[in-house]
C-alpha positions in Angstrom: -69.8 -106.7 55.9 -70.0 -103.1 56.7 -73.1 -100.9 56.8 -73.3 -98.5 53.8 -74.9 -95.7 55.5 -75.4 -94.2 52.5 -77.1 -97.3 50.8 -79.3 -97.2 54.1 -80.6 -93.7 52.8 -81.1 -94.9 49.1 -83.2 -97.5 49.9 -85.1 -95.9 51.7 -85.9 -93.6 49.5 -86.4 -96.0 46.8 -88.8 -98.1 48.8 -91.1 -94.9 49.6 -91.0 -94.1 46.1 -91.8 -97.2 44.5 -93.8 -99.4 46.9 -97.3 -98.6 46.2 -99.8 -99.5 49.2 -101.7 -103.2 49.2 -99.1 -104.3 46.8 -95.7 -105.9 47.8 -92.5 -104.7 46.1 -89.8 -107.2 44.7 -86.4 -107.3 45.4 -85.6 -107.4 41.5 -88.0 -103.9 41.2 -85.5 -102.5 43.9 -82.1 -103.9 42.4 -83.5 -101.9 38.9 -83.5 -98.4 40.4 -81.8 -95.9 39.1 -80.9 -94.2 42.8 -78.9 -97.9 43.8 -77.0 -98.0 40.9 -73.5 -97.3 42.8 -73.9 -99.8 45.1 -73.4 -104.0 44.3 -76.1 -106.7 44.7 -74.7 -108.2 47.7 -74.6 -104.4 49.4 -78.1 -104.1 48.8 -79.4 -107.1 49.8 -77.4 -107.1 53.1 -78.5 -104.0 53.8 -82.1 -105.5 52.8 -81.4 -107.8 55.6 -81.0 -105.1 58.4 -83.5 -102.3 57.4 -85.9 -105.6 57.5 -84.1 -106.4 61.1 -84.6 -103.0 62.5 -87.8 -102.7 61.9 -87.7 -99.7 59.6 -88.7 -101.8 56.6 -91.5 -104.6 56.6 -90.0 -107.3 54.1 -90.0 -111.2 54.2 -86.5 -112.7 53.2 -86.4 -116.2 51.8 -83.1 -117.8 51.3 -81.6 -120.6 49.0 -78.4 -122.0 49.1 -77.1 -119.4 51.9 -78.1 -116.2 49.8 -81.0 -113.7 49.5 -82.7 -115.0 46.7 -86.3 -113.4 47.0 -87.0 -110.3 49.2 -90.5 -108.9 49.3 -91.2 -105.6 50.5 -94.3 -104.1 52.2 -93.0 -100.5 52.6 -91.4 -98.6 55.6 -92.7 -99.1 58.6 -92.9 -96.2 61.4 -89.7 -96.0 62.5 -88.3 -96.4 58.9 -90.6 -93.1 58.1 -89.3 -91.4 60.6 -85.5 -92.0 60.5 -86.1 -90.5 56.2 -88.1 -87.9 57.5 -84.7 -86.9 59.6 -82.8 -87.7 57.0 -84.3 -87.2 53.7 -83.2 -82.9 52.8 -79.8 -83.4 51.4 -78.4 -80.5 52.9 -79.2 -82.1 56.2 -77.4 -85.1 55.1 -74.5 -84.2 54.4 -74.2 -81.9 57.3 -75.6 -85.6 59.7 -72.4 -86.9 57.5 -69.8 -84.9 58.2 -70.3 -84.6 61.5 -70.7 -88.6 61.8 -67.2 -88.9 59.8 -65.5 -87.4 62.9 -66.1 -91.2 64.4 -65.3 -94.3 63.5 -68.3 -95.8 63.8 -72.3 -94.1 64.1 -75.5 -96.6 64.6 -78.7 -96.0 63.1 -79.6 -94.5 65.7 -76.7 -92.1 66.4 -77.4 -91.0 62.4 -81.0 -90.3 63.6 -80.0 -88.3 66.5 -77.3 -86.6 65.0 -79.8 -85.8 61.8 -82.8 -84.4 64.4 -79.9 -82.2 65.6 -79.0 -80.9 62.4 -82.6 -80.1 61.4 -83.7 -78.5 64.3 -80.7 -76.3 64.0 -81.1 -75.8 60.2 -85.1 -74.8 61.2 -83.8 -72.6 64.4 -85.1 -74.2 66.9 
């Protein structure tokens, strides 16, 4: 399955807007917002999967019959902060976009990189 970059961002704005500090958010409270509704289940919970993998979300998969069935998140960590601080202005996103689009594939990281670029150029320095 492919990374949605664009389901990355969502999420990540969902999860700092709904995950409220000491409490754990659950992945059917995530599945319910209003931002994910153009992406499918399975999209989201892959993607779930490898924020939680990366490190840029703290979350605690537990599996049953092969599939995500429970998925409880404890906010972004750090480096997930960071990477929606880069990211979050959407004019800066869709200028970290379309310069992305000119490959055929851009990591994470490359997104980040490419975003810090943008905004430092959007702020003039």
């Amino acid at each position: 399955m492919k990374l949605n970059h664009e389901c990355v961002r969502s999420i990540l704005l969902t999860i700092e807007e709904k995950h409220q500090y000491g409490k754990v958010l659950r992945l059917e409270e995530i599945l319910q917002s209003d931002r994910l509704s153009e992406f499918n289940e399975d999209e989201i919970k892959y993607v779930l999967i490898k924020l939680a993998d990366a490190k840029y979300i703290e979350g605690t998969p537990q599996y049953g019959s092969n599939e995500l069935i429970y998925f409880d998140c404890n906010g972004l960590t750090w480096s997930g902060h960071q990477f929606l601080d880069t990211i979050r202005d959407p004019e800066v996103w869709k200028k970290t976009k379309r310069i992305a689009s000119k490959l055929t594939s851009v990591s994470i990281t490359m997104l980040s990189s490419i975003g810090s670029q943008v905004l430092a150029k959007l702020l003039g320095i």
